[in-house]
C-alpha positions in Angstrom: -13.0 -0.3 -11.8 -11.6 3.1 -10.9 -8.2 2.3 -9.9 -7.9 0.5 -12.8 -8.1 3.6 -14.6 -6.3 6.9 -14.7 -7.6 8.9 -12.2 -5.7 7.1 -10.0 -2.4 6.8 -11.6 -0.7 9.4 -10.4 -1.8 7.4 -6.6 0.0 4.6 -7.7 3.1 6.1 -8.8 2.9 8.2 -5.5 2.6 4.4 -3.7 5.9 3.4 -6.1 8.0 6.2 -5.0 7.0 6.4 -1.4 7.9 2.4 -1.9 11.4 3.0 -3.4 12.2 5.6 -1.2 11.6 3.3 2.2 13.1 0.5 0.5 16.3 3.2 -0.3 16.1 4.1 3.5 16.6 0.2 4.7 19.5 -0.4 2.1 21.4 2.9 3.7 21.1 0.9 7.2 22.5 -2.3 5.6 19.1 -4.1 5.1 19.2 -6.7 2.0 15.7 -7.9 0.3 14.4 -8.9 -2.5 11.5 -7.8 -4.6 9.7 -11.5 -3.6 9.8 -9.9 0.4 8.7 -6.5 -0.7 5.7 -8.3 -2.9 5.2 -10.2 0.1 4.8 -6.9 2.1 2.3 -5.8 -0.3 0.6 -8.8 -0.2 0.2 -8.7 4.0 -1.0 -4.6 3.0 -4.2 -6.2 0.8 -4.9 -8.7 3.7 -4.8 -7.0 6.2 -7.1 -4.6 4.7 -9.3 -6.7 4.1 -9.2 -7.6 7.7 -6.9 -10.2 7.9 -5.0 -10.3 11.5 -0.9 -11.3 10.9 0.0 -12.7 14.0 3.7 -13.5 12.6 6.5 -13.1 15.0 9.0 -10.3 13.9 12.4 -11.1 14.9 15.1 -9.8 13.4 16.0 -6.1 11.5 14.8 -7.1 8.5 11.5 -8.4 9.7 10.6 -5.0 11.3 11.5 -3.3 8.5 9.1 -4.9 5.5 6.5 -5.0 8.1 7.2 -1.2 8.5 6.4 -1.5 4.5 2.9 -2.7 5.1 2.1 -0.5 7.7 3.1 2.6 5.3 1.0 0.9 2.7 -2.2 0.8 4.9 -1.4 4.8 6.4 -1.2 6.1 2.6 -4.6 5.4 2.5 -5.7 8.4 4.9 -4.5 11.3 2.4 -5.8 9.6 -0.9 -10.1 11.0 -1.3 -12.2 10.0 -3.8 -15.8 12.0 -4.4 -18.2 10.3 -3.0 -22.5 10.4 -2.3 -22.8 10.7 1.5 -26.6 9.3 2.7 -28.4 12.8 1.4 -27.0 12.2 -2.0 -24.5 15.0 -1.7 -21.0 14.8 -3.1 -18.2 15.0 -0.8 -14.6 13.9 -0.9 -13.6 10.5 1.4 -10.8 8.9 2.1 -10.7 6.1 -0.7 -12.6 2.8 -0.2 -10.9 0.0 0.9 -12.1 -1.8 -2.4 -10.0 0.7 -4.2 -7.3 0.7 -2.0 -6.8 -2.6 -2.5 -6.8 -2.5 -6.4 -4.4 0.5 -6.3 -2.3 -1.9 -4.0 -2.4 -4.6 -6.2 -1.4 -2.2 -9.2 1.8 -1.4 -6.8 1.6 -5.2 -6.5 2.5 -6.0 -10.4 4.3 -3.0 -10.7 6.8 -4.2 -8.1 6.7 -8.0 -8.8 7.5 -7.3 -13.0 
């Protein structure tokens, strides 16, 4: 699968530092979590691409800020292209599927849970 390989490493590192340096910006304002609610973060990114709706209740600081972590999961997407066949059988560059979105998610997903 492509994301499983290295032409989109250098994505997935780009996803870990973007990552560490929202998670950095939280801890300057005092915000405490643990890598289990940053995984779980990642996890609500993969559903909800795949078009899952998360209807949970956000409440306190901390709750607006990891879901703030998903949302800049799913907007990374939008400056990440892949080449792709368009209908004519031209090559053109896309934003990247949401298959491999996901993958490179879930690589950001082990690489943040080990």
């Amino acid at each position: 699968m492509p994301a499983a390989n290295n032409e989109f490493a250098p994505v997935i590192k780009r996803l870990q530092e973007t990552l560490i340096e929202y998670l950095n910006e939280g801890k300057s304002l005092g915000i405490k979590f643990d890598r289990t609610e940053v995984v779980a973060a990642i996890d609500r990114a993969i559903a909800k691409l795949n078009g899952a709706n998360d209807e949970a209740k956000r409440e306190t600081p901390k709750e607006f800020f990891l879901d703030g972590v998903t949302e800049l999961l799913l907007e990374e997407r939008e400056g990440v292209f892949e080449k792709q066949k368009d209908g004519n059988g031209e090559e053109k560059y896309l934003a990247v599927s949401v298959a491999v979105w996901a993958q490179c998610l879930g690589e950001l997903r082990k690489i943040t849970h080990s």
